[in-house]
C-alpha positions as a Markdown table, in Angstrom:
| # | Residue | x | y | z |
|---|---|---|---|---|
| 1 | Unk | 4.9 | -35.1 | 68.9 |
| 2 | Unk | 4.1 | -33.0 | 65.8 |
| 3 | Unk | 4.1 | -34.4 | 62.2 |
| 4 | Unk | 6.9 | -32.2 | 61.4 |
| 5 | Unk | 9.4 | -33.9 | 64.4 |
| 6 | Unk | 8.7 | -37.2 | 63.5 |
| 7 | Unk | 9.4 | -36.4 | 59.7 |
| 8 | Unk | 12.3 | -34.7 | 60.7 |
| 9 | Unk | 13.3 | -37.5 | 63.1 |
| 10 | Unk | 12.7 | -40.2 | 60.3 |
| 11 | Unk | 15.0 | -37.8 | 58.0 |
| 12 | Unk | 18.2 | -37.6 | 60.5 |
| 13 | Unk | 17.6 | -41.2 | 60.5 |
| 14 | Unk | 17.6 | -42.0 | 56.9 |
| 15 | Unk | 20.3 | -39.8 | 56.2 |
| 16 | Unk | 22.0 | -41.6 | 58.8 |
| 17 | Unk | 21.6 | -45.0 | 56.3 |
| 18 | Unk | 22.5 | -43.6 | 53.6 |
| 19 | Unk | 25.7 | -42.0 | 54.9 |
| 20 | Unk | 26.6 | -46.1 | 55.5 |
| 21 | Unk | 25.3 | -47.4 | 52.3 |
| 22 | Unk | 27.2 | -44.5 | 50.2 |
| 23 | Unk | 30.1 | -46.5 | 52.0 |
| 24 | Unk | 29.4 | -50.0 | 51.3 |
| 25 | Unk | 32.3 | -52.3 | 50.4 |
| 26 | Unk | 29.7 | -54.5 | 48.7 |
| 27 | Unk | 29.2 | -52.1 | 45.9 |
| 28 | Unk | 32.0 | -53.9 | 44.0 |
| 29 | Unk | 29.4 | -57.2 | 44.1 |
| 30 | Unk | 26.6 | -55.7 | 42.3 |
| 31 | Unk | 26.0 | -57.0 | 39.2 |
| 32 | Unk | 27.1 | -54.1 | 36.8 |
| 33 | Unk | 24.7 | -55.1 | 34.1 |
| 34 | Unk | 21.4 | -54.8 | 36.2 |
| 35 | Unk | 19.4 | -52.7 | 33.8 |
| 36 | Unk | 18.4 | -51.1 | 37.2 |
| 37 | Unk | 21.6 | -50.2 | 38.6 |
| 38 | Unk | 22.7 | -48.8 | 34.7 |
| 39 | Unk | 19.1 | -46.4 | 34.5 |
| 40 | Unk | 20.0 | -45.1 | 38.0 |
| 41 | Unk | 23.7 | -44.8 | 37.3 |
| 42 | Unk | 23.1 | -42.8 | 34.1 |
| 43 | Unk | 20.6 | -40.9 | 36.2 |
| 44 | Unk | 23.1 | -39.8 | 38.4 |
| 45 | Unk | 25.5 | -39.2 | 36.2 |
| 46 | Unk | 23.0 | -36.7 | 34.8 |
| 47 | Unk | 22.4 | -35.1 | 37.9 |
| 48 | Unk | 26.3 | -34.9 | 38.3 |
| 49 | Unk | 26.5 | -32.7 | 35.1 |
| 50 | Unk | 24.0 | -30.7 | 36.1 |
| 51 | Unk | 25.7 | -29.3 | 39.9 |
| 52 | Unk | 29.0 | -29.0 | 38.1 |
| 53 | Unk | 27.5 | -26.9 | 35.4 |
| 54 | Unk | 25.3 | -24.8 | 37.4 |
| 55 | Unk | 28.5 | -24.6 | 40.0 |
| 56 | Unk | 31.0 | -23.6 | 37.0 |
| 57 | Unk | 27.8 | -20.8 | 36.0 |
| 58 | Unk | 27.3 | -19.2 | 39.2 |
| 59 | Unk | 30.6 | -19.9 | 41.7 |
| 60 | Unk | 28.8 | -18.6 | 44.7 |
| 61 | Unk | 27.0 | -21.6 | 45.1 |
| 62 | Unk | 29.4 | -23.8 | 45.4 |
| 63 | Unk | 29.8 | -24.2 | 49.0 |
| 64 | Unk | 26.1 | -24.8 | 49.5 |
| 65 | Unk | 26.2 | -27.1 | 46.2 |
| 66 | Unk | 29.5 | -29.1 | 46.6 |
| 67 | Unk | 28.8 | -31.5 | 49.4 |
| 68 | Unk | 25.1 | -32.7 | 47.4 |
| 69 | Unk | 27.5 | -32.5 | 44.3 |
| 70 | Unk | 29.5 | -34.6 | 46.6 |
| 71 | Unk | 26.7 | -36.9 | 48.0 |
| 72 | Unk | 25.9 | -37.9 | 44.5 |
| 73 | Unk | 29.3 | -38.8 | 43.6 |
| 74 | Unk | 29.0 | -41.5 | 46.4 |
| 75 | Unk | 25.8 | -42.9 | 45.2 |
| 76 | Unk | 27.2 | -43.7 | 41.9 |
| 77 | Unk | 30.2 | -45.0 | 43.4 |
| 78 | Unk | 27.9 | -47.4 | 45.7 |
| 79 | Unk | 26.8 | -48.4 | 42.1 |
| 80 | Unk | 30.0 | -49.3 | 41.4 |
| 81 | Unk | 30.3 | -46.7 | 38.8 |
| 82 | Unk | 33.0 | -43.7 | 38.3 |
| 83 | Unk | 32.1 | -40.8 | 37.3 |
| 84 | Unk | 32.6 | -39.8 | 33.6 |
| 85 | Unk | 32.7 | -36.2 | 32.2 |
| 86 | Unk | 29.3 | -35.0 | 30.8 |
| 87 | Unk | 28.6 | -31.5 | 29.5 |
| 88 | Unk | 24.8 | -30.5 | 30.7 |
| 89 | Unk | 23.2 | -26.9 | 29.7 |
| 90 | Unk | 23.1 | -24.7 | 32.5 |
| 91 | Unk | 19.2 | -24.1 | 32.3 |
| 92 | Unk | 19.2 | -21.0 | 34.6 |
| 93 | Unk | 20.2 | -17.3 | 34.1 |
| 94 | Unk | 20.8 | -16.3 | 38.0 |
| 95 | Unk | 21.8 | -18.2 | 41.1 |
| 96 | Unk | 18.3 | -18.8 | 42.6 |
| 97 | Unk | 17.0 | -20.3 | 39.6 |
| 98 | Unk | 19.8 | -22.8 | 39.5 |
| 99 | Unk | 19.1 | -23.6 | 42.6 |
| 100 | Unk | 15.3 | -23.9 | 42.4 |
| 101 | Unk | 16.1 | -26.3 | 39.0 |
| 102 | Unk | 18.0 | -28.2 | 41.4 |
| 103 | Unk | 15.4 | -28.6 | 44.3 |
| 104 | Unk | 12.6 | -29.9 | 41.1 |
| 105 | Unk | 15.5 | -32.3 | 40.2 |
| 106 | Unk | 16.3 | -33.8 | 43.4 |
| 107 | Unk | 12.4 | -34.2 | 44.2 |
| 108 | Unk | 12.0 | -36.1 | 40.4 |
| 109 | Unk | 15.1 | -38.0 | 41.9 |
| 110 | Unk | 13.5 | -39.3 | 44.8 |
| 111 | Unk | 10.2 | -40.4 | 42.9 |
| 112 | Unk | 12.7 | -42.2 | 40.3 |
| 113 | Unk | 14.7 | -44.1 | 42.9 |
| 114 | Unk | 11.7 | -44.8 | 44.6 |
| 115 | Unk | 10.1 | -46.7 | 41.4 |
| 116 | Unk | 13.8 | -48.4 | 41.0 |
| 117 | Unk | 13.7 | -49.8 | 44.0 |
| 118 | Unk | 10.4 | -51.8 | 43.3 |
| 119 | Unk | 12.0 | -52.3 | 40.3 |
| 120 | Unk | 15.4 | -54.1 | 41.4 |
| 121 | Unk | 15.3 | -57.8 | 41.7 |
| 122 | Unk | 18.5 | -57.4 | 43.1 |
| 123 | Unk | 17.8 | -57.4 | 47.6 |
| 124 | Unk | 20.6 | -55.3 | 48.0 |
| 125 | Unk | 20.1 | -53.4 | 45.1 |
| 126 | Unk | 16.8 | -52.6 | 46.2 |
| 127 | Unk | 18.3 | -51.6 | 49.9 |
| 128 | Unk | 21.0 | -49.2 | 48.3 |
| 129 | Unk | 18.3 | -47.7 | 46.0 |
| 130 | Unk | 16.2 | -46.8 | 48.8 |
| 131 | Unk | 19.1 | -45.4 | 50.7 |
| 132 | Unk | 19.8 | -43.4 | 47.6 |
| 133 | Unk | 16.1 | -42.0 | 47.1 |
| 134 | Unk | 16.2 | -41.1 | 50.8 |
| 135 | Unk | 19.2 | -39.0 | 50.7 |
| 136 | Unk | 17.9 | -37.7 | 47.4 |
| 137 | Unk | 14.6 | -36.6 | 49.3 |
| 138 | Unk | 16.7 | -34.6 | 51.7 |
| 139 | Unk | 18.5 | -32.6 | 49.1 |
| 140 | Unk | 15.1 | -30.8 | 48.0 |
| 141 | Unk | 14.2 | -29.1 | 51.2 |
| 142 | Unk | 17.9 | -28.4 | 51.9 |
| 143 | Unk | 17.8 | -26.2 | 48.6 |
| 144 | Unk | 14.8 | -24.9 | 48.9 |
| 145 | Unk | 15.6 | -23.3 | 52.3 |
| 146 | Unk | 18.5 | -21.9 | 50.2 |
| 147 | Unk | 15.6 | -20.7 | 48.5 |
| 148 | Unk | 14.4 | -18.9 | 51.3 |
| 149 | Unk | 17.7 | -17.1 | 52.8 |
């Protein structure tokens, strides 16, 4: 089996996870004051800002972008956080720009959620943050083949 089936194996799997942790009725019994869980929330909330800006800036994009636009809203509602209206600069003066700003986010993402997870002393905290950077991870090479078409 190559490298590449097994990564891609590992990543239907996590994305599997996450799709059940982004659904967690325990969200509600995180303790909303984790420094943890309020960096990652505001990180997300960031990240937020920036697909609905880059969305409202170049429409064409927003079927590809909506359902990661989506994914994120479910992480920070697995945080136990709503989403509050942020204004973010759009960053990007055409379409594949945007969307190659977006793949370097989500790939920053990943590394951040990663060092959160180590970070939360918080068991499930820790499980839903490694659910988060996995789905995060996935995001990258989805826009980059966007990239590529």
């Amino acid at each position: 089996m190559s490298r590449r089936a097994v990564l891609a194996a590992g990543a239907g799997i996590a994305g599997a996870g996450v799709l059940a942790a982004c659904g967690d009725s325990t969200a509600a019994s995180r303790p909303a004051d984790d420094p943890v869980a309020t960096e990652v929330a505001g990180a997300e909330q960031a990240i937020i800002a920036q697909y609905q800006a880059f969305i409202a800036a170049f429409p064409q994009l927003s079927l590809e972008l909506t359902p990661i636009l989506d994914q994120h809203a479910d992480h920070l509602k697995s945080l136990g956080v709503t989403i509050t209206s942020t204004a973010a600069p759009v960053g990007a003066s055409d379409p594949r720009t945007a969307v190659a700003v977006l793949a370097g986010a989500e790939r920053e993402a990943a590394k951040a959620r990663r060092t959160s997870c180590v970070a939360a002393t918080n068991r499930e905290l820790a499980r839903l943050l490694a659910l988060i950077a996995a789905s995060e991870a996935s995001h990258a090479p989805t826009l980059t083949r966007m990239l590529a078409s």
